[in-house]
C-alpha positions as CSV (number, residue, x, y, z in Angstrom):
1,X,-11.2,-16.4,-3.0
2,X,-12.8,-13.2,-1.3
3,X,-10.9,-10.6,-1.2
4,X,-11.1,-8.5,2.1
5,X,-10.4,-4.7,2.3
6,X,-8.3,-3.0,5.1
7,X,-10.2,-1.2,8.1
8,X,-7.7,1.5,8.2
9,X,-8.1,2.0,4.8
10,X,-11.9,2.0,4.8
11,X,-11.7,4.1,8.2
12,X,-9.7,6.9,6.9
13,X,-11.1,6.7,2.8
14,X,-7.0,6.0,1.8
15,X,-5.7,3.5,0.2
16,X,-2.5,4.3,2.4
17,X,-1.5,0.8,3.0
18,X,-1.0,-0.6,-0.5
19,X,1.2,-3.2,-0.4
20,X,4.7,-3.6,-2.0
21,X,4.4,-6.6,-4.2
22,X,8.2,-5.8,-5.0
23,X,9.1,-7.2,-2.1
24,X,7.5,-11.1,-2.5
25,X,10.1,-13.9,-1.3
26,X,11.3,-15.8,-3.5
27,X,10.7,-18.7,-1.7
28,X,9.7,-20.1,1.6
29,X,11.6,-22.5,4.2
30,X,9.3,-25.2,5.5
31,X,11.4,-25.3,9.2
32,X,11.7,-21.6,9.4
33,X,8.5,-19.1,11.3
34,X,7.8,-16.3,10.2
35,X,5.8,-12.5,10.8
36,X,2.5,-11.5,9.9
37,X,4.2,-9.1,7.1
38,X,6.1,-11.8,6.0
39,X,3.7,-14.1,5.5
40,X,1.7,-11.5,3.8
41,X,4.2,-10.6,1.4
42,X,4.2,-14.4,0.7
43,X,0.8,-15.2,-0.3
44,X,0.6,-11.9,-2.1
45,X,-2.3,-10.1,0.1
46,X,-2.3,-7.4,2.5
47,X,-1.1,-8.2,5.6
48,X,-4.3,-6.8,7.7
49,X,-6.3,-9.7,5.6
50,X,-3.7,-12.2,6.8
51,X,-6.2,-11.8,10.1
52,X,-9.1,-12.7,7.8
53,X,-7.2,-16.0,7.2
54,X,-6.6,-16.4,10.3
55,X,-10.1,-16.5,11.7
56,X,-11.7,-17.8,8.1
57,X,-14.1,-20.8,9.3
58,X,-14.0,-22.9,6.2
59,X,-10.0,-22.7,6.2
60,X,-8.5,-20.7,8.7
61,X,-4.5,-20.5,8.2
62,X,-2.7,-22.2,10.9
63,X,-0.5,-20.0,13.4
64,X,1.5,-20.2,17.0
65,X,2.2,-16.9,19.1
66,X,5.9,-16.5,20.3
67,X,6.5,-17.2,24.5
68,X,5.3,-13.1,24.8
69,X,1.8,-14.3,23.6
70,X,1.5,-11.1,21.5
71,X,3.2,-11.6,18.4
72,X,1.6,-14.2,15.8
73,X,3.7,-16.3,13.8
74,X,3.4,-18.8,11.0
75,X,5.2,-22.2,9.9
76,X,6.8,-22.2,6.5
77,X,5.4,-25.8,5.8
78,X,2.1,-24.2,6.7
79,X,2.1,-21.3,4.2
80,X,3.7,-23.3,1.7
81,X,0.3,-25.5,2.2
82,X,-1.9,-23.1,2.3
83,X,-0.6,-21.0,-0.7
84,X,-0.7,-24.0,-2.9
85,X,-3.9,-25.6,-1.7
């Protein structure tokens, strides 16, 4: 897996948005959605390369936007998936 490093980061030379592995989830429901941060706490990464994912070619991971069309949102079932896969 590749890992990807944060524009922010890399456009201001900080590491300012290290993630807080502390707060992983336990576990994941299959029927419930849930946010870009969320998912990235999930699957362990940063949640800027959760974007990376998104638009990946081989394997993109799967998403929906909510009726406002702005904010992304993922499946359980799906990051369950694509976490173990």
């Amino acid at each position: 897996m590749q890992f990807y490093v944060c524009f922010w980061c890399t456009f201001i030379g900080k590491n300012v948005c290290a993630m807080d592995l502390r707060k992983k989830f336990p576990e994941i429901k299959p029927e419930q959605s849930y946010s870009v941060s969320e998912a990235a706490r999930f699957l362990g990464i940063h949640r800027c390369t959760i974007y990376d994912y998104i638009t990946h070619t081989e394997r993109p991971l799967p998403f929906f936007r909510m009726q406002d069309n702005l904010r992304i949102q993922f499946r359980g079932d799906d990051l369950i998936a694509y976490k173990t896969a």
